[in-house]
C-alpha positions in Angstrom: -62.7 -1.0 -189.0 -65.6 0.9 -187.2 -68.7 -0.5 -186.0 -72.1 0.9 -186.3 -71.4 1.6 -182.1 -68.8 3.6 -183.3 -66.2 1.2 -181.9 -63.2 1.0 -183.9 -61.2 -2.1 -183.9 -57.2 -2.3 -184.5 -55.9 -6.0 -185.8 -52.8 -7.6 -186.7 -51.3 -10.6 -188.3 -50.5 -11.7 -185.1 -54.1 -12.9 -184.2 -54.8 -9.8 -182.1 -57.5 -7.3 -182.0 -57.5 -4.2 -179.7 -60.8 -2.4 -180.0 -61.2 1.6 -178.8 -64.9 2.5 -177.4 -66.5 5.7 -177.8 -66.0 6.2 -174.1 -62.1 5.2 -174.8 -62.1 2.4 -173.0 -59.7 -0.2 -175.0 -60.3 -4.6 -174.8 -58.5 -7.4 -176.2 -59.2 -10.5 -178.3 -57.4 -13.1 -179.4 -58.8 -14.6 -182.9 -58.3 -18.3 -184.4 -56.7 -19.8 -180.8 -54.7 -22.5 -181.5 -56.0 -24.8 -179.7 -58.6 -25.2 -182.2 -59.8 -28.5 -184.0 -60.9 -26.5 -187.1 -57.0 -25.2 -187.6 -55.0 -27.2 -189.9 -52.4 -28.9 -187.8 -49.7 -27.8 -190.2 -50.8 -24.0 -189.4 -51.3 -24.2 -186.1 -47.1 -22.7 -185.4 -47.9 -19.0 -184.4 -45.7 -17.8 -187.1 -47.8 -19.9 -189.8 -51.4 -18.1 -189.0 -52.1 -14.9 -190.8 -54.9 -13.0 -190.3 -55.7 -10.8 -193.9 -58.6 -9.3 -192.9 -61.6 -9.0 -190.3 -65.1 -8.4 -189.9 -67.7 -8.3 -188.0 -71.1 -10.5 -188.6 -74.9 -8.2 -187.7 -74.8 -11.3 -184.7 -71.4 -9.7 -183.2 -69.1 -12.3 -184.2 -65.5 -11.9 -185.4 -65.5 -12.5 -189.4 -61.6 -13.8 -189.8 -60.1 -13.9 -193.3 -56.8 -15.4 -193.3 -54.6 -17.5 -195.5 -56.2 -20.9 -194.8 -59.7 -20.0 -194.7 -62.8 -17.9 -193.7 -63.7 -18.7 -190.2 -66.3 -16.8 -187.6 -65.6 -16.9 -184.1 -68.0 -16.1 -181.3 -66.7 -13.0 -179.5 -68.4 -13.8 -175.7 -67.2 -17.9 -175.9 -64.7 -17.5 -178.8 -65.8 -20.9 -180.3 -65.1 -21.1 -184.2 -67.0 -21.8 -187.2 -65.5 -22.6 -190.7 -67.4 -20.6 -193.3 -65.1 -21.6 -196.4 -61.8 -23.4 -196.0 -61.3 -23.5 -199.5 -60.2 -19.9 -200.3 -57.0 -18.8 -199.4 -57.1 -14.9 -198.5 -53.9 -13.2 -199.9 -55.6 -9.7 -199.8 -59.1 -8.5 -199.2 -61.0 -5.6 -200.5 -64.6 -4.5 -198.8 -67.3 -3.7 -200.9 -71.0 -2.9 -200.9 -73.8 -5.0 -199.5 -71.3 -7.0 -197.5 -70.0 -8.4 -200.3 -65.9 -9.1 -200.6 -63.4 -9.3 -203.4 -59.9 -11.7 -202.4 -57.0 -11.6 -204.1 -55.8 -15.8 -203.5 -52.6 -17.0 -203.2 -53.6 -19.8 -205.5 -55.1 -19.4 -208.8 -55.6 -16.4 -211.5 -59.3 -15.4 -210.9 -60.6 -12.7 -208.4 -63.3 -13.9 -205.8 -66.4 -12.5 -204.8 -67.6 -13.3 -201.6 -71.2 -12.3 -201.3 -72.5 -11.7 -197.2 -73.8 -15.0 -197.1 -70.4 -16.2 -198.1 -71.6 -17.8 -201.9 -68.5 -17.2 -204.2 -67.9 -16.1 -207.5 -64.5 -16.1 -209.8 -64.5 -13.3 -211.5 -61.5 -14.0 -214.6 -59.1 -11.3 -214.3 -56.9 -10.4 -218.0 -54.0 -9.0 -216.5 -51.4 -10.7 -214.1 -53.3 -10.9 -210.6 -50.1 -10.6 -209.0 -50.2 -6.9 -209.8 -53.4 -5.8 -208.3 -53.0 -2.8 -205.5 -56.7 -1.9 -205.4 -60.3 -3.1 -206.0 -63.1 -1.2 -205.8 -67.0 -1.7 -206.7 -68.9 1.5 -207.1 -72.5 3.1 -207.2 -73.2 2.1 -210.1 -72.1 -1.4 -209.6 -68.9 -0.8 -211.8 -65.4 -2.7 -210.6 -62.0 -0.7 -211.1 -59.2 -3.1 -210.7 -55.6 -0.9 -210.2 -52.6 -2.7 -211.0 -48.8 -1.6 -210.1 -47.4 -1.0 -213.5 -50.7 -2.8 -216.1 -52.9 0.3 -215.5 -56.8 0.6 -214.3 -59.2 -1.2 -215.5 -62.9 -0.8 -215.1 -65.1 -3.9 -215.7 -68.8 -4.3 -216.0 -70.6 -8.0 -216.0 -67.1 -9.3 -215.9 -66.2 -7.6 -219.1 -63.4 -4.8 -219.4 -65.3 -1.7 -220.3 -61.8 0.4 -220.7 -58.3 0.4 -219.5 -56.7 3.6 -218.8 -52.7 3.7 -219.1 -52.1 4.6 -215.4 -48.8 2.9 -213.7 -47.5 2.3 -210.2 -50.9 2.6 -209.2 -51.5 2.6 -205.2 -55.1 2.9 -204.1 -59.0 3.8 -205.5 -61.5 6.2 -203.6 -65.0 7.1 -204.9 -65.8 10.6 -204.2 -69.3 12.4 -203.3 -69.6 13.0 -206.9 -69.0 9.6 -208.0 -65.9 10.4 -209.6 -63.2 7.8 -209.5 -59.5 8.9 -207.8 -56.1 6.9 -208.4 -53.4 7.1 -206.5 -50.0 6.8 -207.8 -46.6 5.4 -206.1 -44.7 8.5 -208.3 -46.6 10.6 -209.7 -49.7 11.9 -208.3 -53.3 11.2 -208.6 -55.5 11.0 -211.4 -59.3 11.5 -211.6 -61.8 9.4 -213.5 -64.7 11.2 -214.7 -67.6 8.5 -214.2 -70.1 9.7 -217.2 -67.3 9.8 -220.0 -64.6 7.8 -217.8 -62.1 10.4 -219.4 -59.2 11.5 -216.7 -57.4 14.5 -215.3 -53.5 14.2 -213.8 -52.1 15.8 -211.0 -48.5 15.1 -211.0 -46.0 14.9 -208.2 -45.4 18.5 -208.2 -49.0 19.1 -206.2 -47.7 16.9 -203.5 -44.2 18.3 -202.9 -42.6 16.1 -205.7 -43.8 13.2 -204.6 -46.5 10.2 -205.3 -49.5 9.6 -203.2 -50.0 6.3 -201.1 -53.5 6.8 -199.5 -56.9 8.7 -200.2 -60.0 9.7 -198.2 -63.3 11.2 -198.9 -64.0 15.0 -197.4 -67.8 14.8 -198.3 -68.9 18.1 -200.2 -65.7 19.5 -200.1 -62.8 17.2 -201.5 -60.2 14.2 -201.4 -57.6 14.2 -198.8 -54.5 12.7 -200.0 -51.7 11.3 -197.8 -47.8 10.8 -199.1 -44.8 10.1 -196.2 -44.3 13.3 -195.2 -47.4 15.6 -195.5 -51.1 15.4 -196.1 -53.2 17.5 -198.7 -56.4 18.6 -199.4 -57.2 18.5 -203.1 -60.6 20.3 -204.1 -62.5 22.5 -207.0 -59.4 21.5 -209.5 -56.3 22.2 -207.4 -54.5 21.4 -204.0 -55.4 23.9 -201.5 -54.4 22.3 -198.2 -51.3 20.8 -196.9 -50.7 19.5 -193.2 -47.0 18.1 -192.3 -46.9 15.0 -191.2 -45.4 14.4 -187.1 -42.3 13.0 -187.3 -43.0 10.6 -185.1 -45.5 8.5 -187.5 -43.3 9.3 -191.0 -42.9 7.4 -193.2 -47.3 7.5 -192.6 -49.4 5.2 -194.8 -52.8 5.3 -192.4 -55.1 8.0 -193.5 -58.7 8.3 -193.0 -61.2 10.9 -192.0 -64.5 10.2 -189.4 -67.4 12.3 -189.9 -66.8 14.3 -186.5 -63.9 16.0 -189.0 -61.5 14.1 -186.6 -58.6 13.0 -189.2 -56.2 10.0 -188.5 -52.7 9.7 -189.8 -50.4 6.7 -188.5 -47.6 4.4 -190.0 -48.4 0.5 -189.9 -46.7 -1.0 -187.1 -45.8 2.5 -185.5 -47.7 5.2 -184.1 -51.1 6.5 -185.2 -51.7 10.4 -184.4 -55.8 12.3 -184.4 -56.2 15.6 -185.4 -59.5 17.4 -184.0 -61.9 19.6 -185.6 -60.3 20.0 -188.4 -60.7 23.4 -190.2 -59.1 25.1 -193.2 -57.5 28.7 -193.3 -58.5 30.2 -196.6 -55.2 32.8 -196.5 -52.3 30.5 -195.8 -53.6 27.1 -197.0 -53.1 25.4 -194.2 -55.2 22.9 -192.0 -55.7 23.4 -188.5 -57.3 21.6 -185.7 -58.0 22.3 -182.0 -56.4 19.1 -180.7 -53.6 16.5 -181.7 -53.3 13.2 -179.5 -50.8 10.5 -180.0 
């Protein structure tokens, strides 16, 4: 995740966080050390701690979700805090105003976690076991996409409508607060947001294949990431496609900074950045000025 120093920190299950400067210069934390009284003796093996998620608190301190607990740790003295020990993070989605959802390993409800850390259970119809994506929108609706039960969009807790969408992957609000789903097979679909009535773009815009990741191109699209190449979809068709490096395929990390800089990587390989990205009108391709490993 990015700062509001534009630092952008890297984590892993393993307890580590490696954060990137805008000057590039690169530090190291360690997070939940196990020397720890607040640590459940029976998770304190290094193979037992899993860190889910993290954050960062306004007062600069690491905000650790993992699967025994929500803990904050000071970053100068690295001293812990428990903030809930009762929730057991299995997956976590950001939202707006600092406010969560988790996916638990126990129990059939979704929980929202507001910035001061009050929680909610939010009774989910389908099999919670399913969910791929959650995402809260401008307008305060939550779309809920589920592997192979389809997309639901709620609103206060009840399901407005349920759109028959399988092997869903991810969710992306767009500058024009249409709703994007990305599918494991077959494309993407868009949501229109007034009349919540959806368009398909099968596999055949993205070279036969599915979709695993979207980003936001503000005023001008969705880029949409599969193994092997990256598109840009915009004004009702795909105009732009980029091959993926071979060196980072199968890729599954995609996102796009506001400098135009776009990031394609593979989770626990190799992440590439592509610089000032432009488009050429004639061929369809994207270009860029500078590619670092």
């Amino acid at each position: 995740f990015t700062d509001n120093d534009q630092t952008i920190n890297f984590y892993n299950w393993q307890r580590e966080v490696f954060s990137l400067d805008k000057n590039n210069n690169v530090t190291k934390d360690s997070l939940l050390k196990n020397e720890s009284p607040y640590i459940p003796p029976a998770a304190k093996a290094f193979d037992m701690l899993r860190i889910v998620y993290l954050s960062k608190s306004l007062s600069k301190e690491w905000i650790i979700w993992s699967h025994i607990g929500i803990y904050s740790q000071n970053i100068a003295s690295g001293n812990l805090t428990v903030l809930n020990n009762q929730i057991d993070c299995k997956i976590v989605f950001p939202s707006k105003n600092n406010s969560f959802y988790v996916i638990p390993y126990t129990g059939k409800s979704i929980i929202k976690v507001t910035k001061d850390f009050k929680k909610t259970k939010i009774r989910f119809p389908g099999n919670i076991e399913k969910i791929r994506t959650i995402l809260e929108d401008s307008e305060g609706y939550l779309w809920i996409a589920t592997l192979d039960e389809g997309v639901y969009c709620f609103k206060d807790d009840k399901v407005v409508k349920k759109f028959k969408i399988e092997n869903n992957q991810g969710l992306l609000q767009d500058h024009e607060q249409n709703i994007w789903v990305s599918t494991k097979t077959d494309g993407i679909f868009m949501i229109n947001h007034e009349c919540l009535k959806q368009n398909h773009f099968d596999r055949t815009y993205f070279n036969n294949s599915g979709v695993n990741q979207l980003s936001d191109f503000p005023e001008y699209g969705v880029w949409c990431l599969n193994k092997n190449a990256v598109f840009l979809y915009g004004n009702n068709a795909v105009y732009y496609q980029m091959p993926v490096p071979e060196a980072i395929r199968p890729a599954d990390i995609l996102y796009f900074f506001k400098d135009k800089t776009l990031l394609l990587g593979a989770k626990s390989g190799k992440l590439y950045t592509f610089e000032n990205i432009s488009l050429n009108e004639k061929s369809k391709q994207i270009g860029y000025t500078r590619s670092r490993l």
